[in-house]
N, C-alpha and C positions, 0 to 999 in steps of 0.2 A: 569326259562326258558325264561321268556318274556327280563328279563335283557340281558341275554344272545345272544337272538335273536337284541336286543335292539343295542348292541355291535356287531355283526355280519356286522349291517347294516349299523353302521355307516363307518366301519371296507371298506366294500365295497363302500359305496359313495365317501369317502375321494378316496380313489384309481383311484376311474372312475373320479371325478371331476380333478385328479390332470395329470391323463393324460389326458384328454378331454383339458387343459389348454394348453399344450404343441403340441397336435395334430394340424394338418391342420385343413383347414375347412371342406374336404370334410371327416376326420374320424369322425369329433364329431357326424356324426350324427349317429354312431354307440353308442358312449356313448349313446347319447339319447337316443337309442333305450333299453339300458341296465339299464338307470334311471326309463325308463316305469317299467321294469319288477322289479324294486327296490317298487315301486308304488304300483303294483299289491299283493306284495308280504308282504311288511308290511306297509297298508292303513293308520291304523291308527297314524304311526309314521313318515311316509315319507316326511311331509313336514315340521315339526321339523328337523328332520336330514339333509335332504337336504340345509334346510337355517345354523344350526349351522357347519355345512362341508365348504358351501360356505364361509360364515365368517371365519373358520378357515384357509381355503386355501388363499383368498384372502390378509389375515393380513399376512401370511407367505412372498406368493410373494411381499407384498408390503412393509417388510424387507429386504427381497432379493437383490429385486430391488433398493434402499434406500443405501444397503451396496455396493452394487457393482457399483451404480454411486458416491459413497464416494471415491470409491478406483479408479476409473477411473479417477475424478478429481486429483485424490492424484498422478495418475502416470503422468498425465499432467503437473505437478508443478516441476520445476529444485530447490530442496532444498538446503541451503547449506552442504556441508560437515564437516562445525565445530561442536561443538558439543554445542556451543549456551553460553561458559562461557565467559560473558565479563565484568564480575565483578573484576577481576585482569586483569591486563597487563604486561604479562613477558617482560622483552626487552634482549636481548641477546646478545653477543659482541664477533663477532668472533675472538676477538683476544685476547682474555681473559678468563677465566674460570666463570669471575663471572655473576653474574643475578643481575641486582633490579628488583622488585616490587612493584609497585605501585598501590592503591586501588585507584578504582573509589569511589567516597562519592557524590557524585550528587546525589540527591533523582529523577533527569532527566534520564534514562537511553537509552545513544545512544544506537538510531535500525540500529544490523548488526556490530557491530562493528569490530569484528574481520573481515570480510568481507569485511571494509574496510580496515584495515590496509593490508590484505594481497594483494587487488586491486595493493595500492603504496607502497606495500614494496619488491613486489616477482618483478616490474620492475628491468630490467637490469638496466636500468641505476639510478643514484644516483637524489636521490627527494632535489634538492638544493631550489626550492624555490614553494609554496605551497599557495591556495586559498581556501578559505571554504564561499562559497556565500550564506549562511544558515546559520551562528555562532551558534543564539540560544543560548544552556547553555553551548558551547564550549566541550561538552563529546566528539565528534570526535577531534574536533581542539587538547585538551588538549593530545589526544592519539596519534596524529601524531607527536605532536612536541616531546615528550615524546620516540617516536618511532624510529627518526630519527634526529640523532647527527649532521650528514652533513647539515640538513636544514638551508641553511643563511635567506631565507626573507619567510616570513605568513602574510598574508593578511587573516582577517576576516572583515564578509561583513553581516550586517542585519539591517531591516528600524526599529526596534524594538527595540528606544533608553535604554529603561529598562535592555530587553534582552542582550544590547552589553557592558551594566554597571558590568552587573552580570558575560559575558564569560570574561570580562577583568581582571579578580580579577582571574577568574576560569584558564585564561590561564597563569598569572603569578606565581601562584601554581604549575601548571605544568612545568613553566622554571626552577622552585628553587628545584622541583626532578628531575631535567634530567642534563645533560650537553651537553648544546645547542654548536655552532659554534660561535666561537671567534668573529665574523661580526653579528651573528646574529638579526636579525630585525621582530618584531611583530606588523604588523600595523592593527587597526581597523577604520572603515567608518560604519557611521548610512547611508545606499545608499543599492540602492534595486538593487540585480543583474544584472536587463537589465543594467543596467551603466557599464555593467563588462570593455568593452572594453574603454570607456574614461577615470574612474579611473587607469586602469594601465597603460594608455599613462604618468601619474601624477606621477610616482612610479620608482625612478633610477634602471639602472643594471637590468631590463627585456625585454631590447628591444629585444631578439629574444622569448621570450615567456614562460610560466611558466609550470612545470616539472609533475603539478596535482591541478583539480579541483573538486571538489565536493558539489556537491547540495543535501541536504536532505529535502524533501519539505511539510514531515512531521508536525504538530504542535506543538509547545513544552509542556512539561507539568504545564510549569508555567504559560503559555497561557491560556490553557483552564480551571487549578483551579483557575484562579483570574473572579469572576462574572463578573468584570467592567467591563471585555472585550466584554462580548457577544459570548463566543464562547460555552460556555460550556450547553445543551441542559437538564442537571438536576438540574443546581443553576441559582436563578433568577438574571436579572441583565439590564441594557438597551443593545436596537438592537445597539450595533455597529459594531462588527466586523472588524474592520480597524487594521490590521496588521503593518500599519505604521496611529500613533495615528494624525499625521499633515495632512493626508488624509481629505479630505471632505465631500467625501462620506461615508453615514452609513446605513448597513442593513434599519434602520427603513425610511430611504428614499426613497429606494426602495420600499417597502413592504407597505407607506403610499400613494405616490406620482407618482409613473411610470404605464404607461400603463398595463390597466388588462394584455392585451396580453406579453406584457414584460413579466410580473411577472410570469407566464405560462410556458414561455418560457426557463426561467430560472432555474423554476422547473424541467422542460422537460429535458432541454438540460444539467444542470449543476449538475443537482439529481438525474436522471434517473427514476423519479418517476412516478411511472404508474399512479396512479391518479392525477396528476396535475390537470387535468380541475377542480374536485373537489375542491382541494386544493384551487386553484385559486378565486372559488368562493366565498372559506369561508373567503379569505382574505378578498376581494369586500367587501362581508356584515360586517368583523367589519372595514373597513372604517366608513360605513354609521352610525355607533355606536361609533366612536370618532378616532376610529386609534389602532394601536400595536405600545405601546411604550417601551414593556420588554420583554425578552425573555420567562417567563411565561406566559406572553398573547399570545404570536405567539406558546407557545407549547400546551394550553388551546385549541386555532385552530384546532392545528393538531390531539389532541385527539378528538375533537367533531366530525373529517372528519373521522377518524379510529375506532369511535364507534363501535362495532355489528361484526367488520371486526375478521379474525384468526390472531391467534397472543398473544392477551391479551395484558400485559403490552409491552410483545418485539415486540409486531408488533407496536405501535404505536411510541417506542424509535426510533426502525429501518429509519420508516419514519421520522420522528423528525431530524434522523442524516442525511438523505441524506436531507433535506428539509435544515438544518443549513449547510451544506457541498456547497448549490448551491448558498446561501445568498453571502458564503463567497468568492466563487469564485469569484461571480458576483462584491462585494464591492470591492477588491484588481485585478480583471484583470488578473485571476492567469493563464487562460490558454494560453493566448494572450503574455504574461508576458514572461513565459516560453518557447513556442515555437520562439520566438524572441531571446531570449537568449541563448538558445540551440547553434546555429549558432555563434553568437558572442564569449563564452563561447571556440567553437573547436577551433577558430582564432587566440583567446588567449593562446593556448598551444603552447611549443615548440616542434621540431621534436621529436618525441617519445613521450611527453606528452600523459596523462589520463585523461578522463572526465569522472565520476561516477556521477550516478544519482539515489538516493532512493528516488521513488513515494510510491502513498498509495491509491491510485483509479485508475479506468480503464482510466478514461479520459487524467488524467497526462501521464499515462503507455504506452496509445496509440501514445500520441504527440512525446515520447521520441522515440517509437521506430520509428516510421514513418520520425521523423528530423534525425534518425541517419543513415537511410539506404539514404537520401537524401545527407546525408552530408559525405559518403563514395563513392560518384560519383555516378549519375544520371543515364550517358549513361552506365555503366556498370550491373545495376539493373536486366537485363535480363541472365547476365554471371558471377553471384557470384559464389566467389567460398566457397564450405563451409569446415571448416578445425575441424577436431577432436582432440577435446583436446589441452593442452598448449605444447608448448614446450622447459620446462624447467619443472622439476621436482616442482621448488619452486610455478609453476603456474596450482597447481592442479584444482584452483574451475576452470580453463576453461575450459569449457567440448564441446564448440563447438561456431567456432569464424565464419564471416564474412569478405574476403580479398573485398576490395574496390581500387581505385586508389588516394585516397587521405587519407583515412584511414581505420582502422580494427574495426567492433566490434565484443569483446571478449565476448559477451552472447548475441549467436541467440536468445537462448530463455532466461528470464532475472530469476537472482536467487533470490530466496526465502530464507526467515530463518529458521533455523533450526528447530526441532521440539521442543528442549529442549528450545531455544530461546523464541519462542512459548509460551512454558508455564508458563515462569516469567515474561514474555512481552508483554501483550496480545494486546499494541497498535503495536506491531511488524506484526501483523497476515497477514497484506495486503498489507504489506511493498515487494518493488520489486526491483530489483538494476539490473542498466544497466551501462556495462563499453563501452567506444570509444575509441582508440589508436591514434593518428596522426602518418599520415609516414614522 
């Protein structure tokens, strides 16, 4: 009986707590009034029940709640449509029945790939001559040229003399599977994008401007598995960070040498890191203890400030990456860098030219979108017009474009990777791609 009674009661609190959550304010006090007599009714169990009820409602809603801002984010995010395989690349020849295939074998794998090929391949007009201001380990470059037989000139572009050693090898592999155009020409430059427009004044046969550019602003993966560099936030190694190795400036010059408030600020501004001031101070004090000369002393740091904190080990990696995220910003000038470039980069296109840009944080995502609606005219900002979808079949990812008076962008909202993408590419996950048009 008592059991019985026992389940009865809890049978009802659940009930009364679960609408009493949902009621206004002014009905709960009818619950309440129904918990008294819950009270009255069974003394000596009612405040066990009462608390194991609230616990159980509460962990429910805050399930609830947990999944359904999952999927609100989810419906926020313009995903792409491919299905995320870019371990092969078909190439197909409409005048012909056959196919090659080509395997990717870069242990690099370009984020989005297909995504980009379809950017510059679903244009109308023919991709004669091509810029890659990112090289890296050449996985996009090697696909475009791969992709596109008409291409006479490729310019690849990175300060990352190693890097441009490695895509040169990687993009002549890819000449010797494809059949490139009888003129064809593959030029590379150790030169940091902002240069884009004085190197191609240097470069024959582009004086009206080139057909497609793309910037992936990503890191490579040979970057951050080699210690030397500093980038990588779980193998030790020294602060440097310099992206271009003839740079001066290194992380640990920053982080031994500039003002507290600097250093703060860069947390702040370039990590988005809630506790900076913290941060900031645990730098200060190991100055006064000799300095951070390794990446394992500045992450010793940042575990001593994330001690105690939720999280455990991921809360303090978290911190860790946006902490290393703002070093690096700060040592290479990357936002400064890019928003300058942006604009030079459209100028450089010919009429109907494409500028594609894959970011990987907000800060990047912001600059691009903010320079593209600048750089689609000004005075018109107030009377865009906004267009659904592409219009050519071949241009399905455009799902909703931006008409300007000097040019189009073709993702108001910027697309995302796939989910399948996703899941074998997990540096893909915050990868964002915005395209530009010139008229």
């Amino acid at each position: 009986m008592a059991a019985t009674a026992n389940a009865n009661a809890k049978h009802m609190m659940l009930m009364m707590l679960s609408a009493s959550i949902s009621l206004p304010v002014s009905s709960r006090c009818a619950s309440l009034s129904a918990k008294r007599l819950l009270y009255n009714q069974y003394p000596t169990r009612s405040q066990t029940l009462v608390r194991s009820a609230c616990t159980g409602i509460t962990t429910d809603t805050s399930k609830k709640k947990k999944k359904e801002k999952g999927l609100a984010k989810e419906k926020r995010r313009t995903r792409s449509l491919r299905d995320g395989d870019i371990h092969i690349l078909k190439e197909e020849d409409d005048d012909s029945s056959s196919s090659s295939t080509v395997m990717m074998q870069q242990s690099h794998i370009p984020v989005m790939l297909g995504e980009v090929l379809d950017v510059f391949s679903s244009n109308l007009r023919p991709l004669s001559s091509f810029v890659d201001c990112t090289l890296g380990a050449a996985g996009h470059a090697s696909a475009i040229i791969q992709s596109h037989p008409e291409l006479k000139l490729f310019i690849g572009m990175d300060v990352d003399p190693l890097a441009l050693r490695m895509a040169r090898s990687c993009i002549n592999a890819a000449i010797s599977h494809s059949h490139p155009h009888p003129n064809f020409q593959a030029l590379t430059f150790v030169k940091n994008f902002r240069h884009i427009r004085s190197l191609l004044t240097q470069v024959d046969h582009i004086s009206s401007g080139v057909d497609g550019i793309l910037m992936d602003l990503g890191m490579s993966s040979m970057q951050v598995n080699n210690p030397a560099r500093g980038f990588s936030v779980l193998a030790n190694g020294p602060l440097d960070m310099r992206m271009d190795p003839q740079a001066s400036l290194k992380a640990e010059d920053i982080l031994n040498s500039w003002p507290d408030s600097e250093v703060g600020r860069i947390l702040r501004d370039y990590g988005e890191e809630r506790n900076w001031r913290l941060l900031q101070n645990k730098i200060v004090q190991a100055r006064l203890q000799g300095g951070l000369h390794s990446t394992g002393e500045l992450v010793d740091v940042i575990r001593s400030a994330t001690l105690g904190t939720k999280g455990g080990r991921q809360g303090w990696i978290k911190t860790a990456t946006r902490v290393f995220q703002a070093l690096r910003i700060a040592v290479n000038d990357e936002l400064k860098t890019l928003e300058d470039s942006l604009h030079a980069c459209f100028d450089c296109l010919a009429p109907g030219g494409r500028l594609a840009i894959i970011s990987f944080h907000s800060l990047e995502d912001r600059i691009v979108k903010q320079a593209f609606l600048k750089i689609i005219g000004e005075e018109v900002r107030n009377s865009i017009r906004k267009v659904e979808g592409g219009e050519d079949e071949k241009e399905l990812w455009i799902r909703q474009m931006i008409q300007g008076s000097n040019g189009t962008i073709l993702t108001k909202r910027p697309i995302t990777p796939s989910e399948k993408e996703e899941g074998f590419n997990r540096r893909s996950r915050s990868a964002k791609l915005r395209v530009i048009q010139k008229l």
